[in-house]
C-alpha angles and dihedrals in degrees: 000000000000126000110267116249119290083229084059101054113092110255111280084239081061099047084041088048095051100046080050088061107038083057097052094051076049088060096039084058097046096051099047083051093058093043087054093046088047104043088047087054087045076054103049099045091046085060099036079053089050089038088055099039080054095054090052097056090054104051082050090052094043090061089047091053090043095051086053093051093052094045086062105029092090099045097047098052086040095051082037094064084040103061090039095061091043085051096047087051112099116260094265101050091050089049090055098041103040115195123253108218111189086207129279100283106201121193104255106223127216102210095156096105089045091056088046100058091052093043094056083033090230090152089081091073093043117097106268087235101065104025083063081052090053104046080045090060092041089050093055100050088047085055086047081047100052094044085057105055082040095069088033088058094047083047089061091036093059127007123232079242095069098054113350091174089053098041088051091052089058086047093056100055084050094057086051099054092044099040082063092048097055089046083052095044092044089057089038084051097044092043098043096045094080095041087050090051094043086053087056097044097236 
């Protein structure tokens, strides 16, 4: 096949002007591809960041839920072996003896930073592993929670004065149940605190 005519090729200033251009949507390209890049790293670290600060308030959190656990423990399993040997004594000899309850004595939970974390989710950018331990130790204290304002609604119900032996018998399957859940929190504190640490990086 001939070359076509010289008369027939586009001017060399139009084949320049279109490689120009070509080039400069190259460069356009180039540059909205680096501000994407960049932005979704800005975005991955900000939440990394969050993911971490979160992290932070909890462990904080943790150690003021552990400290109230350990303030009561005693007390619970002690006032629990009570109750059940005042319980085990025959009618008259309860009636004779009493029983001297200090109050109940529930551990109070900080959960702020907890519904924090879920409200900002947060959780999303916490290793899967660890964020399941979490919401395990924060199931357990709302079951601790609920057991508790379970016995304080009863309480109001239906006053110590009406029945004390019956109302000590609810509180000693209270004691029971949260005396467990204190066993089972102390172990969830003492195995989350290094992998808390390790998720800081501290």
């Amino acid at each position: 096949m001939s070359e076509p005519a010289p008369e027939s090729r586009p001017p060399v200033w139009q084949r320049w002007n279109v490689g120009r251009r070509a080039g400069e949507v190259a460069l356009i390209a180039v540059g909205v591809f680096l501000g994407l890049a960049g932005e979704q790293w800005r975005d991955r670290a900000e939440r990394r960041e969050r993911a971490e600060e979160s992290l932070r308030r909890i462990r904080a959190e943790m150690a003021l839920n552990e400290a109230a656990v350990a303030k009561v423990m005693e007390y619970h399993a002690t006032t629990h072996q009570r109750l059940q040997q005042f319980l085990a004594m025959p009618a008259a000899e309860r009636d004779k003896n009493g029983f001297r309850l200090e109050g109940v004595m529930p551990a109070q939970f900080e959960q702020t930073a907890w519904q924090l974390t879920q409200s900002m989710q947060a959780l999303a950018d916490i290793d899967a592993d660890l964020a399941f331990a979490l919401a395990r130790i924060y199931g357990v204290q709302a079951n601790y929670i609920g057991l508790t304002e379970g016995i304080t609604s009863a309480m109001y119900l239906r006053p110590p004065t009406d029945n004390a032996v019956a109302f000590l018998q609810s509180l000693s399957i209270y004691y029971a149940d949260i005396v467990l859940l204190e066993k089972a929190l102390e172990g969830l504190y003492q195995d989350i605190k290094p992998r808390l640490d390790r998720a800081i990086g501290e």
